[in-house]
DRENBARO-363904 format. One record per residue (C-alpha): residue in one letter; x, y, z. Coordinates in nm, 2 decimals. Example, Ala and Ser with C-alpha at 12.3 -4.5 7.8 and 13.67 -1.06 7.14 Angstrom:
<sites>
> resn|c1|c2|c3
> A|1.23|-0.45|0.78
> S|1.37|-0.11|0.71
</sites>
This chain:
<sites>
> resn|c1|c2|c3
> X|-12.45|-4.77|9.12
> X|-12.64|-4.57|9.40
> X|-12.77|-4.23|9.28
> X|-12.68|-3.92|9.47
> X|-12.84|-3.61|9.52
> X|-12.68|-3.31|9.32
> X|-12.69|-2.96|9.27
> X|-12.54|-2.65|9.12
> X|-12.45|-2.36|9.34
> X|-12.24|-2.05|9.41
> X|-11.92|-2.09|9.69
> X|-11.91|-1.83|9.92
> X|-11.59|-1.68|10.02
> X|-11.50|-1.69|10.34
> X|-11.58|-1.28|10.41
> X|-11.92|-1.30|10.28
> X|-11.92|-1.69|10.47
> X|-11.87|-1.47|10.78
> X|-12.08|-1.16|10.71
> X|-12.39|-1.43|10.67
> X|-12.29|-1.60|10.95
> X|-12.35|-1.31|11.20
> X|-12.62|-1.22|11.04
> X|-12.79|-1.56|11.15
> X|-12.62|-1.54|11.45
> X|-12.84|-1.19|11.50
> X|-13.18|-1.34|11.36
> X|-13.17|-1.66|11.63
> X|-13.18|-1.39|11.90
> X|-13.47|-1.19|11.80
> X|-13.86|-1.30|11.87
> X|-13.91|-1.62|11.63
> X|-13.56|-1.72|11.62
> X|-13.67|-2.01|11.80
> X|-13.90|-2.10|11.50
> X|-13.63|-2.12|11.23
> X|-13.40|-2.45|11.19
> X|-13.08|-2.20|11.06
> X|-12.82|-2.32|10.79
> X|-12.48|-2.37|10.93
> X|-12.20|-2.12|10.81
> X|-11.99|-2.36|10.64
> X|-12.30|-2.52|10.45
> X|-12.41|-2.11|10.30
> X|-12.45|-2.11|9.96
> X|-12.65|-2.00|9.66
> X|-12.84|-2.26|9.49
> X|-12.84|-2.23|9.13
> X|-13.01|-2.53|9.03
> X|-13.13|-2.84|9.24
> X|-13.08|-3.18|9.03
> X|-13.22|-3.42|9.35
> X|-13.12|-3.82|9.28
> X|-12.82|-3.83|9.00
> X|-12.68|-4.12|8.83
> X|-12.29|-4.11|8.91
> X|-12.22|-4.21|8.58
> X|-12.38|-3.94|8.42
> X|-12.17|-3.64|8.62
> X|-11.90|-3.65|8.36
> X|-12.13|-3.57|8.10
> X|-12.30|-3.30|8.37
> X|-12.02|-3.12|8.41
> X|-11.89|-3.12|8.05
> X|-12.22|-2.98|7.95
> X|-12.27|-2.76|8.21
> X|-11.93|-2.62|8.20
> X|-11.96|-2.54|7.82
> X|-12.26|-2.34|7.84
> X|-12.11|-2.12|8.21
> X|-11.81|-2.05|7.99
> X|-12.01|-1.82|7.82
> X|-12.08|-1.63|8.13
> X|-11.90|-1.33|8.22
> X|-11.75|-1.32|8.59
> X|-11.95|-1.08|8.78
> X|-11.97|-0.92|9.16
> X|-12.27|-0.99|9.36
> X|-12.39|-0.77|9.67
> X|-12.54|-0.93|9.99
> X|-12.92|-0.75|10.00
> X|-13.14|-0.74|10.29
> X|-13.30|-1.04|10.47
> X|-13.65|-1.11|10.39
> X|-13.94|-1.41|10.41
> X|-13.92|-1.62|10.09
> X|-14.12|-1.71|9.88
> X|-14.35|-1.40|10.05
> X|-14.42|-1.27|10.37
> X|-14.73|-1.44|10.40
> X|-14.64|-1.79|10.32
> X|-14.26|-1.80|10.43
> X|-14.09|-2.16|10.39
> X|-13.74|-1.93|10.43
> X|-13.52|-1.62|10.59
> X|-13.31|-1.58|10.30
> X|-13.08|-1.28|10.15
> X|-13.18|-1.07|9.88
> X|-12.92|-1.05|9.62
> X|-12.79|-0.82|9.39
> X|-12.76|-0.71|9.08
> X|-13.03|-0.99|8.92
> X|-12.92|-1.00|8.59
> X|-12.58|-1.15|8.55
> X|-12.72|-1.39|8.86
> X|-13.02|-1.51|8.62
> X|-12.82|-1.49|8.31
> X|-12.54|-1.79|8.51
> X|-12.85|-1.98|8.60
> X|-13.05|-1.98|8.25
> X|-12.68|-2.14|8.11
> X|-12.64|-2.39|8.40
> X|-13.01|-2.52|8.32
> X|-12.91|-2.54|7.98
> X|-12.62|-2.76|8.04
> X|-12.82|-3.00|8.22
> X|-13.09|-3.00|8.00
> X|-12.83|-3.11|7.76
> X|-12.70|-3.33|8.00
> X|-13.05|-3.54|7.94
> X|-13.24|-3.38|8.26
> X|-13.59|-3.28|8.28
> X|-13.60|-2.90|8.28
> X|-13.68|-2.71|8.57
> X|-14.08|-2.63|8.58
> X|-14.02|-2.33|8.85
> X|-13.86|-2.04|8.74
> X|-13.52|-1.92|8.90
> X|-13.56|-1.69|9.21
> X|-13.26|-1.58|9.34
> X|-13.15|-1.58|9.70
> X|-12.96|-1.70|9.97
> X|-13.10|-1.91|10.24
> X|-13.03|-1.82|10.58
> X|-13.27|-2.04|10.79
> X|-13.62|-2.27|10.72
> X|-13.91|-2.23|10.91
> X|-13.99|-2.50|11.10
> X|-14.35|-2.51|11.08
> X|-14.47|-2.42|10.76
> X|-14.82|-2.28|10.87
> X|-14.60|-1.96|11.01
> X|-14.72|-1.64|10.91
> X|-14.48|-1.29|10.87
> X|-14.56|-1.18|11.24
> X|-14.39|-1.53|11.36
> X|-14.06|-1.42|11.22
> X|-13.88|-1.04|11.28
> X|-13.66|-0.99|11.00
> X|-13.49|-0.65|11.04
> X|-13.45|-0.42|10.73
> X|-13.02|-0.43|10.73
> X|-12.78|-0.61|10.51
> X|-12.41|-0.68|10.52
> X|-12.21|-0.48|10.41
> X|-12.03|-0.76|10.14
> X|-12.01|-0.86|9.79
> X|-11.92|-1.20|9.62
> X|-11.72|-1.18|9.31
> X|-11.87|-1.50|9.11
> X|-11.56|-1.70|8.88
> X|-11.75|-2.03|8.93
> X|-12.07|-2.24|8.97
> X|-11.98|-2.54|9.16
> X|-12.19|-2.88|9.14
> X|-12.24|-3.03|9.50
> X|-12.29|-3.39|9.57
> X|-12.56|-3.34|9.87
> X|-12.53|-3.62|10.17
> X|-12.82|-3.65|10.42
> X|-12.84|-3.72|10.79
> X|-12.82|-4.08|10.83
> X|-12.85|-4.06|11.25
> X|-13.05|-3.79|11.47
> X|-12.77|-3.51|11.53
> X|-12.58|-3.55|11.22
> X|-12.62|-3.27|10.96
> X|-12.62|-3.22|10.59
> X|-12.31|-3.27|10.41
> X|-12.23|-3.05|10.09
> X|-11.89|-3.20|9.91
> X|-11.81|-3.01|9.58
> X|-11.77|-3.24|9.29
> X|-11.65|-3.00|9.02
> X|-11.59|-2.64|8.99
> X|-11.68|-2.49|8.65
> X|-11.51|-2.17|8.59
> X|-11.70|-1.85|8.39
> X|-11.56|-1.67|8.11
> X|-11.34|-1.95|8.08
> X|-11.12|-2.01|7.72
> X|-11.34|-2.05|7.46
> X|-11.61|-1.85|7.57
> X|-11.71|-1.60|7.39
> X|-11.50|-1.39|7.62
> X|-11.20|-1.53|7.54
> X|-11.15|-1.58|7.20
</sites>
């Protein structure tokens, strides 16, 4: 069977959906807008943990593992930070979102990663930075100057219940975008966690 790309994210709900949304809609307009190939508002989302080229047959097993260890995770509200040039200001790849508060965020992605190391995947070599991607440079070589990222941020939070794994679909024509279909939602705190008894 053909192997599909996969990965683990957070949903966003259709408030914070929105809230990003214009805030993209305000970045195109300023100087360098022009220079950023921005995500589309229904495909916003928070990547927890990238998996690439996946054997169908092994996403059972994925989200059984995966979904044991996020039940140990406590449901938790996230804040929409400020926009800023990721990984740095001096070698941006991304506008993305700060987000807010770190810990809970880095605690659901240390126990998705276990999952799929359990799930027989390599482990992830790069650590876990948290954000949420608004737009990608289009030319790499851009510096911080290229790009006017003002210092606001929406007013919206995210309360997290789930980590969802994507099955990720690319462009197969010129005009056609990425397609992000959810293949299982894996609940936190869920019965028999450590949070429920």
């Amino acid at each position: 069977m053909q192997a599909i790309r996969t990965f683990f994210a957070i949903d966003l709900d259709a408030p914070v959906r929105r809230a990003a949304a214009a805030l993209v809609r305000e970045l195109q307009g300023l100087p360098g807008g022009d220079r950023v190939r921005w995500v589309r508002e229904e495909a916003l989302h928070v990547t927890l943990r990238f998996l690439g080229a996946t054997d169908p047959d092994l996403v059972p097993t994925l989200v059984s593992r995966v979904e044991g260890r996020v039940a140990a995770v406590a449901p938790f509200r996230l804040r929409l930070g400020s926009p800023h040039l990721f990984p740095s200001p001096r070698r941006p790849r991304v506008v993305a979102l700060e987000l807010r508060p770190l810990e809970p965020l880095e605690a659901l992605a240390a126990a998705v990663e276990r999952g799929v190391v359990e799930a027989g995947f390599a482990p992830e070599t790069r650590p876990f930075r948290a954000h949420l991607t608004l737009g990608r440079l289009k030319d790499s070589r851009s510096r911080a100057l290229d790009v006017t990222v003002p210092d606001t941020a929406p007013d919206q939070a995210l309360d997290v219940m789930e980590a969802v794994l994507f099955r990720s679909d690319l462009p197969r024509s010129k005009g056609e975008q990425v397609r992000y279909t959810p293949l299982a939602r894996l609940p936190l705190g869920a019965p028999g966690g450590p949070d429920h008894p």
